[in-house]
N, C-alpha and C positions, 0 to 999 in steps of 0.2 A: 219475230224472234231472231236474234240475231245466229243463230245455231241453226235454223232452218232456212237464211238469207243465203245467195248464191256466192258461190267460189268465183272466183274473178281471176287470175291470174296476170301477172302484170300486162304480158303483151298479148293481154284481150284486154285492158281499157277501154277500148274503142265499141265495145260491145252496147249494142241501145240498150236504155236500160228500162223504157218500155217494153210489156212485152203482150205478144197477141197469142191466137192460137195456132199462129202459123210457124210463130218462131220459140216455141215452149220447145217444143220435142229436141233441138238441138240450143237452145239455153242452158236444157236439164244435162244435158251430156254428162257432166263429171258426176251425177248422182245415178247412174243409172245401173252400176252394180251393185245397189244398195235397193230397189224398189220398196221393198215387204216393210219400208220403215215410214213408210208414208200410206193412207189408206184412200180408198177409189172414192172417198168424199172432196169434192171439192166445194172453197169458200163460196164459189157463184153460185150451191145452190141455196144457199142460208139468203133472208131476206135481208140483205146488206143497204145501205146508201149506197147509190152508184159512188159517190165522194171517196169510201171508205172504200168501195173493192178494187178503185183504181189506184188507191193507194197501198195494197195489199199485192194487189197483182206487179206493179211496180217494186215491191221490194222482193220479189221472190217468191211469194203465200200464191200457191195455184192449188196445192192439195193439203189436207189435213193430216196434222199426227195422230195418234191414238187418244191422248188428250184433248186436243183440241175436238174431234169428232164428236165425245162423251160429253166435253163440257158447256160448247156453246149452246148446242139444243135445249140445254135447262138455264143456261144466264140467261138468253135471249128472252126466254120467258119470264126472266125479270124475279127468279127463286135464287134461293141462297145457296153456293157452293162452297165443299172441303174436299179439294183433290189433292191426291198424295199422286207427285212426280215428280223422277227426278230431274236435275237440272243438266239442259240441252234438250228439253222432248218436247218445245215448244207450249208451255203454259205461260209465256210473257203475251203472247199475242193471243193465248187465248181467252185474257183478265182487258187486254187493251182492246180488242173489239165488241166486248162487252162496255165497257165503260165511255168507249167511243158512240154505240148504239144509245145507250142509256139517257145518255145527254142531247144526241137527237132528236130523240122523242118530243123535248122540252129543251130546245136550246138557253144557255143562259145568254142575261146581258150583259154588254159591258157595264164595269162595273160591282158587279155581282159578289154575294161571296162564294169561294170554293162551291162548286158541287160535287168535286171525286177527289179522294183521297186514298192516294198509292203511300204504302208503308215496307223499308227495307230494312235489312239491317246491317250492310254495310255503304258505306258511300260509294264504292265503286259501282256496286250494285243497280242504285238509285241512279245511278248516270248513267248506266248502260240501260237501264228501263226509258229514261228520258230519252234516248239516243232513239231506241226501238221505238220510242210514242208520235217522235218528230217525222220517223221516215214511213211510219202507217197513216198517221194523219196529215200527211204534208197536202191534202187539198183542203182540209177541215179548218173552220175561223177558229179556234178552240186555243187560247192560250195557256200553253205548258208549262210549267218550272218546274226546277228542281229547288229542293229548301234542304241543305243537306250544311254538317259543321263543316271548320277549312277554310271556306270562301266567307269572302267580304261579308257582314254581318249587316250594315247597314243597307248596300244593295237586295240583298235580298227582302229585308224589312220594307223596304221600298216598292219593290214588284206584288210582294202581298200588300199592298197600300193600296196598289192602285187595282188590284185585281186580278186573279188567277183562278180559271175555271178547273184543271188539272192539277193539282199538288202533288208531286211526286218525292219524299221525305226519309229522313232518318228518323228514328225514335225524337236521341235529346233535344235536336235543333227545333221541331217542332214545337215544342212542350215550354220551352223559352219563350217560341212568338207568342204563345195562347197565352202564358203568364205573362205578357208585356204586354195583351190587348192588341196583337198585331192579328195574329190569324183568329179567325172567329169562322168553329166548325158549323153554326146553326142550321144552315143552307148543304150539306151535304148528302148525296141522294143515293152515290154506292163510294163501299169504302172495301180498299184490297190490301190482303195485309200477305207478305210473300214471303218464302222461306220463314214458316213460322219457327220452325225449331231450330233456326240458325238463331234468332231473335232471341228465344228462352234462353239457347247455347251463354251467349252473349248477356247475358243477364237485365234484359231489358222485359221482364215478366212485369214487374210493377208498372213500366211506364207503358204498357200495351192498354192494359188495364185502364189506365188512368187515361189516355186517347181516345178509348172507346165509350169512357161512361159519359165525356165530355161532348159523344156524338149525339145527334137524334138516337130514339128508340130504334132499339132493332124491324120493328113491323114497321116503321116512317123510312126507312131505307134497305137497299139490294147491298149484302157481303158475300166476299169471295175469300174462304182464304185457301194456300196451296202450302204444299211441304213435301218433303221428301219421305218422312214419317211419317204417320200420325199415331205419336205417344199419345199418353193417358191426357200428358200437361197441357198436349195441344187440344185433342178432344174437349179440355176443360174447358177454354177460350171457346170454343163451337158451338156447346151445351150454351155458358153462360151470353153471348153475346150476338149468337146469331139464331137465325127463325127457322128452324126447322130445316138447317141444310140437308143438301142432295150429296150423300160419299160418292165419290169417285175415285177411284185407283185404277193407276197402270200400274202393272206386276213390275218390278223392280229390275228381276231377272233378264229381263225383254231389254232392257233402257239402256241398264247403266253395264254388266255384265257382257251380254254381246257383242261382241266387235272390240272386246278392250284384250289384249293380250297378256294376264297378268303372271309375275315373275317373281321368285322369291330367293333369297341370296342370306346365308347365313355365314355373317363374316365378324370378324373383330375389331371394334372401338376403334382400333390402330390400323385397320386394314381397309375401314370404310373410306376414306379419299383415295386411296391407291386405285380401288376396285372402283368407285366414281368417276375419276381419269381414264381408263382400263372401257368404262364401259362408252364414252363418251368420242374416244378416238375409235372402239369397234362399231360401234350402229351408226346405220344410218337415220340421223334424225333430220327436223326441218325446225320445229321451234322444242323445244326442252325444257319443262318445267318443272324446276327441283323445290320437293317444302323438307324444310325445318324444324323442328319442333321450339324453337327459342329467337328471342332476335340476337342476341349475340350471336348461336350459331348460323344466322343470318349472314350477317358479316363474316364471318371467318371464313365461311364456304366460299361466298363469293369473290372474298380476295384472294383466297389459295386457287379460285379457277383463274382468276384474271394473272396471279406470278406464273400459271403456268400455260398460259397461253391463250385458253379460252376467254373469247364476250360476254362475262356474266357480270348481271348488275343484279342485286338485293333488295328488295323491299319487304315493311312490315309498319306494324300502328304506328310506330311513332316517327317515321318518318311525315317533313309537310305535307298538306296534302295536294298542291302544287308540283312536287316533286311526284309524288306517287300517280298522278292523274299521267306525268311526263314520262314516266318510268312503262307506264302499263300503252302509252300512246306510242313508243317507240317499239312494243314488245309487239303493239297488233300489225303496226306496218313493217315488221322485220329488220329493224335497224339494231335492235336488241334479241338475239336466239336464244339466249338462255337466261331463265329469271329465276333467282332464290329466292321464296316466300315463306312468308309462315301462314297459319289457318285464314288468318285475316283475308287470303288474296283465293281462297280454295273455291270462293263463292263470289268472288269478284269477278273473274277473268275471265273475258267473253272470247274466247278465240277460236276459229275455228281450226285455224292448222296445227296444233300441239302434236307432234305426232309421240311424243314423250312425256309420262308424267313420272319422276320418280321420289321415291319417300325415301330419301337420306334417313330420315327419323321414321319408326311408324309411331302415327299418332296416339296419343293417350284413348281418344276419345273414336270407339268403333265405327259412329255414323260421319265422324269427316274421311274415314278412309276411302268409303263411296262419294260423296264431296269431292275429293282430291280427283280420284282414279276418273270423276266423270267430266272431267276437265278437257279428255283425249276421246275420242272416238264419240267425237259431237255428229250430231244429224246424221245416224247412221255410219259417219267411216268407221276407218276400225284406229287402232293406238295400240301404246304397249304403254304399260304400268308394271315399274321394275320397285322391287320394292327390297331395303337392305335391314337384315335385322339384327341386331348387335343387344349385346347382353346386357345393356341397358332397358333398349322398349321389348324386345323378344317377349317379354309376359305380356304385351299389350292383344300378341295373335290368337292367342286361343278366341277371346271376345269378336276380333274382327273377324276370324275365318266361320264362328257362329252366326253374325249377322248374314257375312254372304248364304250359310246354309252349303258351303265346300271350300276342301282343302284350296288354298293356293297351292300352285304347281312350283316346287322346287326344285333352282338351279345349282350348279356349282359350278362357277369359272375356272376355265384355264391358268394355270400359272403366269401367263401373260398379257394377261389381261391385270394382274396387278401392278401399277406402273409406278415410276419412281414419283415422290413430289420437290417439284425442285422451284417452289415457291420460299423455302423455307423458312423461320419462325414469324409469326406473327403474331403481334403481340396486340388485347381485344382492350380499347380505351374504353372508358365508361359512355354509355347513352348518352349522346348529344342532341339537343333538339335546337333546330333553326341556328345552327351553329354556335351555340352558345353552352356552355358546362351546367348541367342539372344544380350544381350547388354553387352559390358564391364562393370565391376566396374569402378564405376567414381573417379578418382583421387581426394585428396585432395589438394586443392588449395592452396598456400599460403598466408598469410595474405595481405592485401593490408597494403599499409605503410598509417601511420595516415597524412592526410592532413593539410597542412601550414592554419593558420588562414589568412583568405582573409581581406586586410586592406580596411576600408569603403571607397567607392568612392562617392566624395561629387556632389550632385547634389541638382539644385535647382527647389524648389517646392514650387509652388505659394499656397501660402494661404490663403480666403476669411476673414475678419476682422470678427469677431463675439463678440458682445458685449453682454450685458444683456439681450435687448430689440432687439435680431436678429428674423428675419425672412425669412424663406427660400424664397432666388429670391430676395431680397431686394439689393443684391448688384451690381442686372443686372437691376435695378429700377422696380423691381412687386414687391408687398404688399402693407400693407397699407400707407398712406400718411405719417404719421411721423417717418415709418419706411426709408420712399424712402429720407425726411428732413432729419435725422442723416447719412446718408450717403454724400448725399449731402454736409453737413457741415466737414465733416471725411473729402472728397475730396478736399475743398477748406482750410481747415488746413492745408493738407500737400501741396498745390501750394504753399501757404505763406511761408510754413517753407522752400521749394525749394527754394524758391525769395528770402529770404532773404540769405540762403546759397550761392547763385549765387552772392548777392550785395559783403560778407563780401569775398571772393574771388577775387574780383576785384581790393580791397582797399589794401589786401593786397601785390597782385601783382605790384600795383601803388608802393606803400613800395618800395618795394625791388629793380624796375627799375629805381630810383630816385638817383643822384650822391651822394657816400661818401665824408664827408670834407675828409683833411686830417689827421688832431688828430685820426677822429674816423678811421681812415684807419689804423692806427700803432697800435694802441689795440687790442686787442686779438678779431679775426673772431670769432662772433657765430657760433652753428653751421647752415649750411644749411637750409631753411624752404623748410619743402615740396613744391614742385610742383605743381600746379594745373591746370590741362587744360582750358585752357579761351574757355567762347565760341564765335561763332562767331556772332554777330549780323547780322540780314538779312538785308541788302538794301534796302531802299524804294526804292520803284519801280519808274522814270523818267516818269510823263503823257506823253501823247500825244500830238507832238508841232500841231496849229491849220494849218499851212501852210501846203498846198499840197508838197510831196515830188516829185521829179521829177528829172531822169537824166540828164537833162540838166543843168547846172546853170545859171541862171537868172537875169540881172541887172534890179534892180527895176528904174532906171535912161531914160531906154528906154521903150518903147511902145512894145508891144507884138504882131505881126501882125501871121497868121494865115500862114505866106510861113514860121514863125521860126520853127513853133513847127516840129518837126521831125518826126512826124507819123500820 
C-alpha cells in the first residue's frame, strides 16, 4: 500500500532499499511517533511465498494494519471478504497478497486467460493499484496490466491478446473488450472489486452487475470486496454475488479522524479567496490539496493562485488523461505543491506528504468529505483539514458533521489573514477538450431565395348588415323592438326584390322560347341572352281521396257480402 510504503526523503536516496532485521528499527525512524497505527502482527508470520515476502519486505510491509491483520487470516483461507476501510489503512496490499497467494497455489500459463480481476472506479486509482501490484510482486512471473480508458485502445487489446494473468480495470473499458471478444472472464479464480461505494457514487451500479454475472459462479471463485461504507446498496452486491462473506470493519473513527486536524471557517462567497490566500501565506504546509465542488471552479481557483503568486495547477474529468497522469506525477514528486481537484481526484491521489487538505466547497455529498479529509494524515501522520463554508454549501454541514458523529471545531480568522486578490478579473471560456471547442463553429447559411407573392384566394365571408341605428344581436332578433322592426323590414325588402328577380326571369325565358317569323329569322341573330336557370315550382300536393283503398277492386253494381272480402 502505498500509504504504508516508507517516507524517503530526498537526501536519503541512497538508503538500501532491502531491508533485514538489522536495519528495520532505523528504516522505521520517521514512523516511530505514530506506533499504535500498525499492530505486533507481522507479514512473516502468515504462510507467505518466500517470492512474495521478499517483496513485501522490500517495499516497506514488515507489520500489519488493523485491516490487513483481520483480513488476511480469512482470504488466505480462500473465503469471501467485505471489509469497510477507509482509504490509506492499507486494504490494497491486503486484496494484493491475497490474490498474489491465490494464483500460487495454481500458477497460470502462459498464454492463459485472466485468473484475477481487480476492479476501480477511477483511473487514477487503477494505476496506483498497478503501481502497488508491480513493487509487491516484483520477484513474481505474473504478468500485470492495467486495462483502464485514456490510453491507446489498441495496445491494450493487444496485451489482452496475448495474455494477462492480473487485470487490473475500470468498469467501461472492460465491458468494450468482453463485447469485442477480447477479454474472456471464463478462467477467473478471485475477483476484487474496490471502493465499492465510490463505484455506485459514480453510477457504475449496472455495469458491476453486468461484470459479475459475466464471471464464473460465485462458489467457482474467491471475492473480496472493500469500501469505506457499507450501505444498504453495497451489502446488496455482497448478498447477490458473493458466498457467504466474512464482515470485517475497522471503526472509522480510529483511520480517518485521528491525526487529521479538522477546521471550520464560516465566511462569504466574496471573502473565500481572500481567506484561501490569507490561509496559504500563514501555515505552514508541504503539499496542499485544495477540492472544488465544479470544474469550472476548478479553473478559476487555480488561475487566481497562480496571478497571485502561488504553483497551483487544476485538475478534473475532463481533462486528457495524459495530462492528468502528468499533473498528478509532478504533484507526487514535488514539482507541483499545490493541486485544485474536484471529487474525481479525492480517491485518486496516492500521496503521502499532503500535509493540507482543504474544502474551498463543502461537498454535496457527506461520504466524500471523509474521502477528501483522508487524503492528509495517511499511515498514521497527522494533517489539517480546513474546511470554508459559504452560504452556498453551509446546508450541506448538518449531514457531514452527522456522519462524523461530532461538531467540527470552528475557527474565525484574523482580520489579516484576509488578503488582497491581485489576480484580477478572470474571465471562465467554456470546457475545452484536447484543445479543441466542445461545439463546431456554425456554418454560414445561405440566404433563402425571396418568396413568390401568394395570389389572394377568394373566399366568402358573411357579413351582418349594420346601419346607423344597429345594435348588437338585432340581427339574430334581441334588442330593442325597432331595432328587431328595421331588420324585419331589411328582410322583407330583399324577398321582394328576389320575387321580383324570379318573375322578370320567367318573361324573359317565355321571350326567347316563342317561334321566329321568318323575316325576323334572315336578319342578323342577336347575340345570345344569358341563361338563367328556371326554377322549379313545387307541386301541390293531391289530398286524400275519401274512399277506402283496398286491394281488391270493387264493383259498386254488386252487393258486398262478407265470403268476398279476402281476409
Amino acid at each position: 500500500m502505498p500509504g504504508l510504503s516508507i517516507h524517503r526523503p530526498s537526501h536519503h536516496s541512497n538508503i538500501v532499499d532491502i531491508m533485514t532485521e538489522n536495519s528495520e528499527e532505523s528504516v522505521f525512524e520517521p514512523r516511530a511517533d505514530k506506533p499504535h497505527f500498525l499492530t505486533d502482527r507481522r507479514f512473516a508470520e502468515f504462510e507467505l511465498h518466500p517470492l512474495l515476502l521478499q517483496g513485501l519486505e522490500e517495499a516497506g510491509f514488515i507489520r500489519c494494519t488493523p485491516i490487513q491483520a483481520q483480513t488476511l487470516p480469512v482470504s488466505l483461507a480462500g473465503k469471501d471478504v467485505a471489509g469497510q476501510a477507509q482509504t490509506g489503512t492499507g486494504k490494497t496490499a491486503a486484496f494484493l497478497i491475497t490474490v498474489f497467494s491465490k494464483l500460487l497455489e495454481h500458477p497460470p500459463q502462459p498464454g492463459d486467460l485472466p485468473s484475477a480481476l481487480i476492479v476501480a472506479p477511477t483511473r487514477e486509482l487503477a494505476l496506483q493499484i498497478h503501481e502497488e501490484a508491480l513493487r509487491i510482486g516484483k520477484y513474481l512471473s505474473f504478468s500485470i496490466h492495467a486495462v483502464i480508458g485514456g490510453i491507446d485502445y489498441q495496445k491494450q487489446a493487444d496485451v489482452l491478446r496475448q495474455g494477462a494473468d492480473i487485470v487490473i480495470c475500470t468498469p467501461g473499458r472492460i465491458i468494450d473488450y468482453y463485447k469485442q471478444g477480447i477479454f474472456k472472464p471464463g478462467n477467473i479464480r478471485i475477483v476484487v472489486i474496490d471502493e465499492a461505494d465510490r463505484l455506485l457514487d459514480l453510477g457504475f451500479a449496472q455495469d458491476m452487475r453486468f461484470i459479475l454475472r459475466k464471471l464464473p459462479r460465485y462458489d467457482k471463485r474467491q471475492s473480496m470486496l472493500f469500501s469505506a461504507t457499507l450501505a444498504y446498496r453495497v451489502l446488496e452486491l455482497t448478498y447477490e454475488f458473493m458466498n457467504v462473506p466474512e464482515f470485517i470493519a475497522v471503526a472509522p473513527e480510529k483511520t480517518t479522524v485521528e491525526g487529521i486536524e479538522q477546521v471550520l471557517y464560516h465566511v462569504g462567497m466574496e471573502q473565500k479567496l481572500p481567506l484561501l490566500l490569507g490561509i496559504l501565506q500563514n501555515e505552514t504546509w508541504n503539499r496542499v490539496l485544495i477540492f472544488v465542488n465544479t470544474k469550472t471552479g476548478v479553473e478559476w481557483v487555480s488561475r487566481k493562485l497562480k496571478g497571485n503568486g502561488f504553483p497551483a495547477e487544476g485538475i478534473s474529468g475532463d481533462l486528457p488523461q495524459r495530462k492528468r497522469l502528468k499533473l498528478m506525477e509532478d504533484f507526487k514528486e514535488g514539482k507541483t505543491t499545490i493541486l485544485v481537484a474536484t471529487d474525481v481526484a479525492s480517491r485518486g491521489i496516492h500521496v503521502e506528504d499532503i500535509t493540507h487538505v482543504i474544502n474551498y466547497d463543502l461537498p454535496q455529498d457527506p461520504e466524500n468529505y471523509v474521502h477528501r479529509i483522508g487524503r492528509t494524515a495517511r499511515a498514521g501522520k497527522t494533517g489539517k483539514a480546513l474546511s470554508l463554508a459559504c452560504e452556498t454549501y453551509v446546508f450541506h454541514l448538518e449531514a457531514i458533521e452527522a456522519l462524523l458523529g461530532s461538531k467540527i471545531p470552528v475557527a474565525w480568522p484574523p482580520p489579516e489573514w484576509y488578503v488582497e486578490d491581485k489576480a484580477g478579473h478572470i474571465a471562465i471560456e467554456r470546457e475545452r477538450r484536447n484543445g479543441k471547442p466542445d461545439r463546431k463553429p456554425s456554418k454560414k447559411r445561405p440566404a433563402k431565395p425571396a418568396e413568390k407573392p401568394r395570389q389572394p384566394v377568394s373566399t366568402f365571408r358573411f357579413t351582418i348588415p349594420r346601419g346607423e341605428k344597429y345594435f348588437p344581436g338585432s340581427f339574430f332578433g334581441f334588442g330593442p323592438q325597432p331595432m328587431r322592426q328595421a331588420v324585419l323590414t331589411i328582410d322583407a325588402e330583399e324577398e321582394a326584390a328576389t320575387a321580383a328577380e324570379a318573375s322578370i326571369s320567367e318573361e324573359t325565358q317565355i321571350a326567347v322560347d316563342a317561334p321566329m317569323a321568318p323575316a325576323e329569322a334572315t336578319a342578323a341573330e342577336p347575340p345570345p341572352a344569358k341563361k338563367r336557370r328556371r326554377r322549379r315550382k313545387k307541386k301541390a300536393p293531391t289530398p286524400p281521396s275519401e274512399d277506402p283503398v283496398t286491394d281488391v277492386p270493387v264493383d259498386p253494381s254488386k252487393e258486398i257480402s262478407e265470403d268476398d272480402i279476402p281476409f
